[in-house]
Each structure stands twice: as structure tokens, then as C-alpha cells.
VOKE-599757 format. One record per residue (C-alpha): residue number from 1; x, y, z. Coordinates in Angstrom, 2 decimals. Layout:
k  xx  yy  zz
NUM  X  Y  Z
...
//
This chain:
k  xx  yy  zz
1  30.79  13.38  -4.46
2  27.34  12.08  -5.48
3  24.29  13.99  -5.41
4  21.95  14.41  -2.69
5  18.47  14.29  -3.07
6  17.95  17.38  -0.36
7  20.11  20.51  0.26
8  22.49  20.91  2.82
9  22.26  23.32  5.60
10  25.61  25.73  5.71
11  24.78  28.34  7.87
12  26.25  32.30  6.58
13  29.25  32.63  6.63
14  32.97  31.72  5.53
15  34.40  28.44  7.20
16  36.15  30.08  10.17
17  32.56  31.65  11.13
18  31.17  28.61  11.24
19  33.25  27.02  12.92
20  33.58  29.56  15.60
21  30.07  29.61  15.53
22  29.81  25.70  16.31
23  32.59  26.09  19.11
24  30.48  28.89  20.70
25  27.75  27.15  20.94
26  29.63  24.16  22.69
27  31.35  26.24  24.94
28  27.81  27.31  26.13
29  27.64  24.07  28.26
30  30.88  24.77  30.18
31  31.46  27.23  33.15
32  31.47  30.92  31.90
33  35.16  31.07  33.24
34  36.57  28.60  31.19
35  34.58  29.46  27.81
36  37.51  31.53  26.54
37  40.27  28.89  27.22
38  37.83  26.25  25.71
39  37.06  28.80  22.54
40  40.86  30.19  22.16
41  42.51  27.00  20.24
42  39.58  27.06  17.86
43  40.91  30.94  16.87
44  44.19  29.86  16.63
45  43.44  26.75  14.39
46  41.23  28.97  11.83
47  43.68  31.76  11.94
48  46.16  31.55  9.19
49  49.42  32.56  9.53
50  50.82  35.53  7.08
51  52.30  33.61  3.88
52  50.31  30.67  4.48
53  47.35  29.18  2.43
54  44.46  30.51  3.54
55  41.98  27.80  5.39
56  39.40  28.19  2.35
57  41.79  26.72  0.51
58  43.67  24.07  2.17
59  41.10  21.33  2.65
60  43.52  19.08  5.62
61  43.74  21.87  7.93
62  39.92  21.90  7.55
63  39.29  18.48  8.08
64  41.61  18.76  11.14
65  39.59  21.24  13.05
66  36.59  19.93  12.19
67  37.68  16.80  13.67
68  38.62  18.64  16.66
69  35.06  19.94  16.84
70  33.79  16.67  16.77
71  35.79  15.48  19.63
72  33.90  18.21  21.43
73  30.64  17.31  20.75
74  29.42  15.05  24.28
75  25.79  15.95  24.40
76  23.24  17.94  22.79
77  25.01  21.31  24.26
78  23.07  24.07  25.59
79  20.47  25.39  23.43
80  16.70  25.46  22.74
81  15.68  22.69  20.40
82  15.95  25.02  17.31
83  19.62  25.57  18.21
84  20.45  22.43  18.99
85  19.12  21.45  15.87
86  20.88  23.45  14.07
87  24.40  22.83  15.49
88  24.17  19.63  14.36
89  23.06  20.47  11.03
90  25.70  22.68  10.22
91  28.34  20.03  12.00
92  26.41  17.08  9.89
93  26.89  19.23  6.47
94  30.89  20.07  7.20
95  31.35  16.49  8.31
96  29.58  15.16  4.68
97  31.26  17.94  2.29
98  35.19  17.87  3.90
99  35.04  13.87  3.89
100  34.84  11.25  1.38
101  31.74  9.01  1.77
102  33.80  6.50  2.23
103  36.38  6.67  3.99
104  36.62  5.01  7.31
105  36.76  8.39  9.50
106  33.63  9.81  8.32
107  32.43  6.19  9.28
108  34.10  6.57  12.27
109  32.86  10.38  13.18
110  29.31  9.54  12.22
111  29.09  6.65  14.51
112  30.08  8.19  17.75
113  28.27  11.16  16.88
114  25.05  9.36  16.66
115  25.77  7.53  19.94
116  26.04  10.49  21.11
117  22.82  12.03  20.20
118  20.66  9.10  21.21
119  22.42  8.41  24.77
120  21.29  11.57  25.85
121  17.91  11.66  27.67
122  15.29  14.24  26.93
123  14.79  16.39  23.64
124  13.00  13.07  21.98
125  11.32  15.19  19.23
126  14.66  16.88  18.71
127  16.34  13.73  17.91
128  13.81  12.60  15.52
129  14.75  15.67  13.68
130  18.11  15.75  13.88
131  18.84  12.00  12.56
132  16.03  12.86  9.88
133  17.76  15.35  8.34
134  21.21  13.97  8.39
135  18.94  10.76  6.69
136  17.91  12.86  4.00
137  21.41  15.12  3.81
138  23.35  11.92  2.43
139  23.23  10.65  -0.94
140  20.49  7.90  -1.89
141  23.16  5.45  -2.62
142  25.47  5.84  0.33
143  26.22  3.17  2.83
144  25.90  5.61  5.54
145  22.25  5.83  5.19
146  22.06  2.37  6.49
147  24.09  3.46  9.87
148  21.98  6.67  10.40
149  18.37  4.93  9.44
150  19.24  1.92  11.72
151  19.84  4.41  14.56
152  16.50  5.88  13.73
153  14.90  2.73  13.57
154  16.39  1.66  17.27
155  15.58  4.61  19.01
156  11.89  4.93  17.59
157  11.77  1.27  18.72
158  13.12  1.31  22.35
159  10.61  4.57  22.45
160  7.51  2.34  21.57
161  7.02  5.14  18.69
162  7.58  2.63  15.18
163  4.56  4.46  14.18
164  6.27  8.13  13.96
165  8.87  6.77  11.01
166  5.74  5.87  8.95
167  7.63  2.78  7.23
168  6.72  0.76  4.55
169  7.78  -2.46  2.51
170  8.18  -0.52  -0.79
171  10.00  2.26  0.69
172  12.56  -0.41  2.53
173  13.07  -2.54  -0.94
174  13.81  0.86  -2.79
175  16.28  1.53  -0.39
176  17.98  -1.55  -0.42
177  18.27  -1.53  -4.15
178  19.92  1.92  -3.86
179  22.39  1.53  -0.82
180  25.87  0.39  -1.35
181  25.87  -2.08  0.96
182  26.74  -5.75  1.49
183  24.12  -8.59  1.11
184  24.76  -9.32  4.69
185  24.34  -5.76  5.84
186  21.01  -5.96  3.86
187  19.75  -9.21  5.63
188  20.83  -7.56  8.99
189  18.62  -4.23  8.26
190  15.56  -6.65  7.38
191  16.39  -8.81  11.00
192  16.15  -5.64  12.96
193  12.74  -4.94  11.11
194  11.39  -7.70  11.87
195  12.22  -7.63  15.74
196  10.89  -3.85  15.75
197  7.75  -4.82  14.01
198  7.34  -7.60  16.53
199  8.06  -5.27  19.31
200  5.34  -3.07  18.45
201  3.00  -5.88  18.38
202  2.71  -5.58  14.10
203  2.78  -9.42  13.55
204  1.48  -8.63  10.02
205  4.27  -6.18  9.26
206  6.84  -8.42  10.87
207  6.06  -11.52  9.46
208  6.71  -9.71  5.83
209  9.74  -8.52  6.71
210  11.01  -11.82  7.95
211  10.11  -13.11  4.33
212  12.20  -10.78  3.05
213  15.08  -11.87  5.33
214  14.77  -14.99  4.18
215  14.83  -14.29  1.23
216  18.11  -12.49  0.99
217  19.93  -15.03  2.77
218  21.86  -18.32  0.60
219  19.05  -20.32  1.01
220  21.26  -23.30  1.73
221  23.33  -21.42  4.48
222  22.58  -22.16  8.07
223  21.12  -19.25  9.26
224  18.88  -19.01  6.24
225  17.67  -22.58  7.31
226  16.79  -21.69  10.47
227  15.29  -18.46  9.57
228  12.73  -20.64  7.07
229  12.05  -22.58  9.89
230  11.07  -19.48  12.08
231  8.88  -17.89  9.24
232  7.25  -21.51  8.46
233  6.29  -21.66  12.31
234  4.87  -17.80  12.45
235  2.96  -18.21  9.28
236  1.51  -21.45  11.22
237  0.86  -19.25  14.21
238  -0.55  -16.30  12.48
239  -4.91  -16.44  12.92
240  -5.27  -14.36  9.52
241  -2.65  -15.63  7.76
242  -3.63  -18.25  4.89
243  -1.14  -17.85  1.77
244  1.31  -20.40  2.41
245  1.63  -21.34  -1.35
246  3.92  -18.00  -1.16
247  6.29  -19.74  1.29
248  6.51  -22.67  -1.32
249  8.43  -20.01  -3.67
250  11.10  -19.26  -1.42
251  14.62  -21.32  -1.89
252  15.58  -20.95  1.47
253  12.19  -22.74  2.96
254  12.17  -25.62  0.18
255  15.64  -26.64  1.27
256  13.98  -26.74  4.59
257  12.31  -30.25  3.68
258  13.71  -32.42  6.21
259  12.15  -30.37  8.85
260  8.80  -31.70  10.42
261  7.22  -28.03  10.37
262  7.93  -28.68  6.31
263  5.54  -31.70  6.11
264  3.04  -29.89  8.36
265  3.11  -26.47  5.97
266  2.48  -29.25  2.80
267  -0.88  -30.57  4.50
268  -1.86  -26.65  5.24
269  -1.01  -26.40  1.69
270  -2.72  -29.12  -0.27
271  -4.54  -31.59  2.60
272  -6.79  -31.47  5.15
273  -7.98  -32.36  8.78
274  -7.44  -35.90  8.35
275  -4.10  -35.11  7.60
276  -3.32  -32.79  10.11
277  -4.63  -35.07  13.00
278  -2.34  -37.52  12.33
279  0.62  -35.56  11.57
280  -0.28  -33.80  15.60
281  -0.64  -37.65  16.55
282  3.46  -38.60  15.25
283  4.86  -34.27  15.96
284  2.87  -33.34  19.63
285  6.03  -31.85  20.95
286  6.81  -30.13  17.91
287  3.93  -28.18  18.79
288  5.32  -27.33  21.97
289  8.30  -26.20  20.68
290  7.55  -23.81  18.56
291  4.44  -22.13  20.55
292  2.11  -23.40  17.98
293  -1.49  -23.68  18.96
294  -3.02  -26.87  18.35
295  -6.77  -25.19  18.12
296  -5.71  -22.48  16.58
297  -4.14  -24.50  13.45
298  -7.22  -26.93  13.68
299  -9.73  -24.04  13.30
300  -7.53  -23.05  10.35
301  -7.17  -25.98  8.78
302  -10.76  -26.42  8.80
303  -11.07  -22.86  7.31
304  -8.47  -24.12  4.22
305  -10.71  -27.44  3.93
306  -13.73  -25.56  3.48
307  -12.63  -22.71  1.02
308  -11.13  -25.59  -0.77
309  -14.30  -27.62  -1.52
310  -16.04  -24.36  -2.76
311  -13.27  -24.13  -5.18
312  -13.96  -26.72  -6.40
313  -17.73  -26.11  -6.95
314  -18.04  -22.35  -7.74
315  -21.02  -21.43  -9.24
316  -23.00  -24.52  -7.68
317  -24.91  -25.43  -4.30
318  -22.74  -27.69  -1.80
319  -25.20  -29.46  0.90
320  -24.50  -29.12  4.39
321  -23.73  -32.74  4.62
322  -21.15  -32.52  2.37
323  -18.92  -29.50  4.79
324  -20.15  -31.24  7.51
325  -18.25  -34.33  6.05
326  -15.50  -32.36  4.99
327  -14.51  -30.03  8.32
328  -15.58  -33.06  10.65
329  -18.27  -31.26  12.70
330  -21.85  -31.56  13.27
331  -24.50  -30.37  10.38
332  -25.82  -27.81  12.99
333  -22.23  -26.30  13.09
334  -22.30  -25.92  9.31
335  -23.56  -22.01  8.99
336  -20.87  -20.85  11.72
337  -18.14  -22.33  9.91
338  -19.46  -20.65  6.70
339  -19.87  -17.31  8.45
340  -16.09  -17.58  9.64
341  -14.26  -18.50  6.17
342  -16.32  -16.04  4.79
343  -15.35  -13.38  7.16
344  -11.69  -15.05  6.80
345  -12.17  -13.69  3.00
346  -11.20  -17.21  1.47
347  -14.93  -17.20  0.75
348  -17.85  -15.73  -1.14
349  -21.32  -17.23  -1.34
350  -24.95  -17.66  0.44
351  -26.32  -20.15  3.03
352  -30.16  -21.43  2.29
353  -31.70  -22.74  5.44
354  -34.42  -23.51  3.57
355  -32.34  -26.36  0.99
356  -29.68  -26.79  3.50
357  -27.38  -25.59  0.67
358  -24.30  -23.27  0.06
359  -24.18  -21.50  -3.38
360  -20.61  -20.52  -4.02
361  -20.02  -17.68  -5.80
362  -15.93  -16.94  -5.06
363  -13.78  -19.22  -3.87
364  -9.82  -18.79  -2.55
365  -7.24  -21.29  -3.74
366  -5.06  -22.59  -1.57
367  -2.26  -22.88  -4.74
368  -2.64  -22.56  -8.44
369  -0.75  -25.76  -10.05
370  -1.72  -27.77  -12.93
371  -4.73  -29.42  -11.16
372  -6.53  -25.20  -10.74
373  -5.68  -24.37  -13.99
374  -7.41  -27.42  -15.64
375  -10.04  -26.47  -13.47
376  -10.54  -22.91  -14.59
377  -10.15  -24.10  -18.04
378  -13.53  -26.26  -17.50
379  -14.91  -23.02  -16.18
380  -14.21  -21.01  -18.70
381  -15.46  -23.41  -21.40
382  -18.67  -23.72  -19.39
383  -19.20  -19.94  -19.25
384  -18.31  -19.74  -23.06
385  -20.75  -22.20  -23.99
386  -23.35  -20.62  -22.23
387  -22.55  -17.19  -23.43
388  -22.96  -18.56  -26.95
389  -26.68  -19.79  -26.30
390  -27.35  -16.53  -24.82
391  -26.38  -15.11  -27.80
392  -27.72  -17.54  -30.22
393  -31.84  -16.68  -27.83
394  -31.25  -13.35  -28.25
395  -30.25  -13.12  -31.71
396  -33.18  -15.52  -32.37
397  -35.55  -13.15  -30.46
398  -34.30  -10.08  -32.29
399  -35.30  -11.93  -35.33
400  -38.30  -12.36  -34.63
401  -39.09  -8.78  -33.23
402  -37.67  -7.27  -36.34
403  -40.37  -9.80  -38.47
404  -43.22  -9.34  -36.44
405  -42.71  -5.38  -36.73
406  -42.12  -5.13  -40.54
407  -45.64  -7.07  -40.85
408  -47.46  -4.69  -38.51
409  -46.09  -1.70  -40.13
410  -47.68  -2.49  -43.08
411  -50.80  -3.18  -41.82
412  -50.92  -0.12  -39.78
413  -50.17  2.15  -42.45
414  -52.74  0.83  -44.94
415  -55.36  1.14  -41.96
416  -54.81  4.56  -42.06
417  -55.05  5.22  -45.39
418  -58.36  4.23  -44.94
419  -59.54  5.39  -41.76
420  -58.14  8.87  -42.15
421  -60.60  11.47  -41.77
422  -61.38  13.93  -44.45
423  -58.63  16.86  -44.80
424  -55.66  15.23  -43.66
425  -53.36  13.67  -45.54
426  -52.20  10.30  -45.05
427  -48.27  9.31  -45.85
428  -49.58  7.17  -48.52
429  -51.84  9.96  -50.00
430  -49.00  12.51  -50.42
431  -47.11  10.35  -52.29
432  -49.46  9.01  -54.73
433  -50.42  13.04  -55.37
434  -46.52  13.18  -55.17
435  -46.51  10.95  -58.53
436  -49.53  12.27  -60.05
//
């Protein structure tokens, strides 16, 4: 069996103890009457016979009574939460050592067990525990992670209590590129992410977990058509979201093409408002359809137009005339619209009232092709050529300094030489005694 990367939990004890142990405890829950009966072919099971194997060493027989433990198990039992907890420790770490982690009745045990645990009300905190350390009691690479962690995940979410797991995107990836699992059990994990994120009103979160889904279905299947169409029409929807060249590397949303939300994600891309009016104009129920809002996507669009023109003139002053122009509004508008795609953070520069001028000073791309590159290229060159007259004024001016101070130190020390006054010895005086 693999390694785990935690230690299991056996309590003291040889295997009959514990087992008895794990029976008592479950008989706690029944009437006091009928404990013995309940705890008496448990005894029997353990005991072994004179002349037979002992239990230690005849792994079936174990495996059979721990299955018949398990059969027992139809709530949380009777315990405080520190007992409880640590039935099912020591039932988890029996279950993982006497099985193969894979074979279908550990698959089998471990599902109805964890039904089990979560269809029992009460003892949330309990739970959390429980399904954490069975988590972190099977190997990094096992499939059953995926069963126990998607449990976790559905019960956190149905709790309103996402936040408790503390999950995050680099966490997920590593343990998808660890899990033996199939590519379709991977894209269903990243589905129910998405819904739980979206649940727990993390649009952010959500929307990059439904990239990822995307991404690990066939991108020319049909549900990974249809799932590029859903993340096309939330990155629309999305107020903060601007980085739509990223959706542009994605197979599955390329193949999408055909699709009008395609043609409207290429004018976010590389176009403007004049664009996007009359693509609304031909599409107005596609709108509609995919509870897009029109102002919302106009005020973005505008917010794309503008950090696109200051792009294209970093480093200079743009007049309000010209955004005006560009975004379609009113010259008196201009400052609000720069306050907003600066806030946006597509945007870096200052407003002059005084010149009616914005000086860029960073500007967001919307995508970096051929056409940005060549552009940087021009910027660059500019910036080296004036770096080299920089250089070439100050290498001129430290000329000149050095000139201008070999002639006054000359003059200085022949001064005094002769304005010395008598007694003290000029530099000039001890080394003409120095040669005579």
C-alpha cells in the first residue's frame, strides 16, 4: 500500500480490543438490555477457536468482522464529540489498512459510511473533523480522496460555510495532478467547484474554476461547447472582469466560433463602442438570454476603449476631445470616466484641468499580438535613444567639471604659496626644501 502523508490513528491494543472496543461503543446507542446480545457475536467472531490461526494472522476473518462492524455503524453513536471522533478514526484506519485501495468494497464501505456521517443532524464541527482526517489518512494519490473531499466540499456548501475548508486554485490543481482519477471525474470535481463558489456568492473564485472545467473537457465535445459558452457569457457579466484575451487561449472556447456570444467577446477583445452598438442592434435577445446587462457591458466597453487609447500613447498627453471622441460621451464626462478605468486598474496617469489633458503613464492591453509588440519595440527604442543623450550630457558635463577643477587647483595652490603667512609651510615649500 502507498504511503500516507499523515499517520493513522490505531487506538492500544491488539485487533480483537479494538474491535470490541468499536462494538462497545455502538452498542452504547441501543437499550441497556439488549447491549450484550448486540456485543456477544462480536466475541465470538474475534475468538479463535483452539487449532485455528489466530485472527492476527488471518487477514479474511478480519476483513469479515470489520465488515460486520461497518454494517453497524447508522449514526454517529452515543458519545461526546471526542468519542465520536475517535470511533470513526479507529474504524476509518482498519477500513484503509485490511483493504486494498482499490478494490470496489472499500469503495463501497467508504461511501455509505460517509452518507452516513453527513445525514445525521447536529455535531457540525464534529463532522468537519471526522471527514478531515479520513482526507488526510489516505494516500495523496488515491482515488478515494476525491469521494471523501467531494463530501467535504457538499456539506461545507449546503452549510453556507465554503469559507471553513480554506480552498484554493493551487491546492485543487496539485490535487488533481496527484489523484488517480479519470479526466471525467476531474472535470466533475471542478463543476461542483464552480456551483459551490457560486453558491457562496464568490463569482471571482467561481468563474476560475469554470475555466478550469473548460479546460479539461475535449474542447470539441458537446458539453465542453456549451460550457465555453457559459464562461464566455459570465466573463461578459462579470463588472471587474477585463482579461478576455485569456479566454482566446482556451481550445474549447475557439471552437465556440459560430456562437454569437463569440463575435461579441472579439469586439470586447480588439473593438470598441461602435462595434458593440451594432452587434446589440443585430443580437438584442441574445442579451436576454443569457442575463447579460446591456449597461453594464456598455460601461465596460467604454472602460476597454479608453485603456486602449492610452496604450497607445503612454508617456504622452491625450486631450479630452480625443476620449470624449473615443467613449462617445460629453467632454464634461471626460474626468469621471478617467477616475473609473483608473480605479478599474487598466489605467495609470494624471488629469490637468488646466490643459484639458491626460498624461499616461501605464496603460493595460487588452491582448499582446504582433501589433503591441511592434509597439513596445518603438518604445523601447525611444527610451534607448534618450538614455544615450542622457548619457552623452552627462558625460559631457563631467568633462567639463573635471577641466574646470584641474585649472583651479593650480591656481589655488600657487596663491598660497604666496599668500602664506610667515611660519607655515606651504605644500609647495616642503617639497622644494624636500629637494634641496
Amino acid at each position: 500500500m502507498a504511503a500516507t502523508d499523515s499517520i493513522s490513528i490505531f487506538a492500544e491494543g491488539t485487533f480483537e480490543e479494538q474491535i470490541l472496543e468499536l462494538v462497545n461503543y455502538l452498542a452504547r446507542a441501543l437499550p441497556e438490555d439488549g447491549r450484550a446480545a448486540f456485543i456477544q457475536p462480536f466475541q465470538d467472531a474475534v475468538t479463535t477457536p483452539e487449532g485455528q490461526k489466530p485472527i492476527e494472522e488471518d487477514e479474511e476473518r478480519r476483513r469479515k468482522v470489520l465488515s460486520q462492524v461497518i454494517e453497524q455503524v447508522k449514526g454517529l453513536g452515543d458519545g461526546s464529540e471526542k468519542e465520536i471522533e475517535g470511533f470513526f478514526n479507529l474504524l476509518f484506519s482498519h477500513l484503509l489498512t485490511l483493504f486494498p485501495l482499490d478494490a470496489p468494497e472499500i469503495r463501497a464501505y467508504l461511501d455509505t459510511l460517509l452518507k452516513t456521517i453527513i445525514s445525521v443532524p447536529d455535531h457540525t464541527s464534529t463532522k468537519y473533523r471526522i471527514l478531515s482526517n479520513l482526507f488526510n489518512s489516505i494516500p495523496r494519490r488515491s482515488a478515494l480522496r476525491l469521494s471523501v473531499y467531494r463530501t467535504l466540499l457538499e456539506f461545507a456548501s449546503a452549510n453556507d460555510e465554503l469559507e471553513l475548508l480554506g480552498i484554493t486554485q493551487t491546492e485543487v490543481d496539485k490535487w488533481l495532478s496527484e489523484w488517480e482519477i479519470s479526466p471525467e471525474e476531474k472535470s466533475g470535481f471542478l463543476k461542483l467547484l464552480v456551483h459551490a463558489f457560486a453558491k457562496a456568492a464568490d463569482a471571482t473564485a467561481s468563474f476560475q474554476y469554470q475555466l478550469s472545467y473548460v479546460r479539461s473537457l475535449p474542447p470539441s465535445s458537446p458539453a465542453a461547447q456549451s460550457a465555453a459558452v457559459d464562461a464566455i457569457a459570465t466573463a461578459l457579466r462579470l463588472p471587474s472582469y477585463f482579461n478576455y484575451d485569456a479566454l482566446f487561449r482556451i481550445d474549447a472556447v475557439v471552437a465556440a466560433k459560430d456562437h454569437p456570444l463569440f463575435s461579441l467577446l472579439q469586439i470586447f477583445l480588439n473593438d470598441g463602442l461602435t462595434q458593440y452598438k451594432a452587434w446589440v442592434d443585430s443580437h438584442s435577445d441574445v442579451l436576454s438570454k443569457y442575463d447579460l446587462d446591456g449597461a453594464q457591458l456598455e460601461r465596460k466597453i467604454r472602460l476597454l476603449t479608453l485603456a486602449t487609447l492610452g496604450f497607445q500613447n503612454m508617456g504622452r498627453d491625450v486631450p479630452y476631445s480625443v476620449v470624449a471622441t473615443a467613449l462617445q460621451v460629453d467632454p464634461s464626462e471626460v474626468e469621471s470616466w478617467v477616475i473609473d478605468v483608473i480605479r478599474a486598474g487598466l489605467l495609470s496617469g494624471k488629469l490637468s484641468q488646466t490643459t484639458q489633458t491626460l498624461h499616461v503613464t501605464r496603460a493595460s492591453a487588452r491582448a499582446f499580438e504582433r501589433e503591441q509588440w511592434e509597439l513596445l519595440e518603438k518604445r523601447l527604442q525611444a527610451w534607448k535613444t534618450g538614455l544615450a543623450s542622457v548619457l552623452e550630457v552627462v558625460s559631457a558635463t563631467r568633462k567639463k567639471a573635471g577641466s574646470s577643477a584641474d585649472s583651479g587647483a593650480s591656481g589655488a595652490a600657487a596663491a598660497a604659496a604666496t599668500a602664506a603667512p610667515s611660519g607655515i609651510e606651504t605644500p609647495a615649500a616642503a617639497a622644494q626644501a624636500a629637494v634641496a
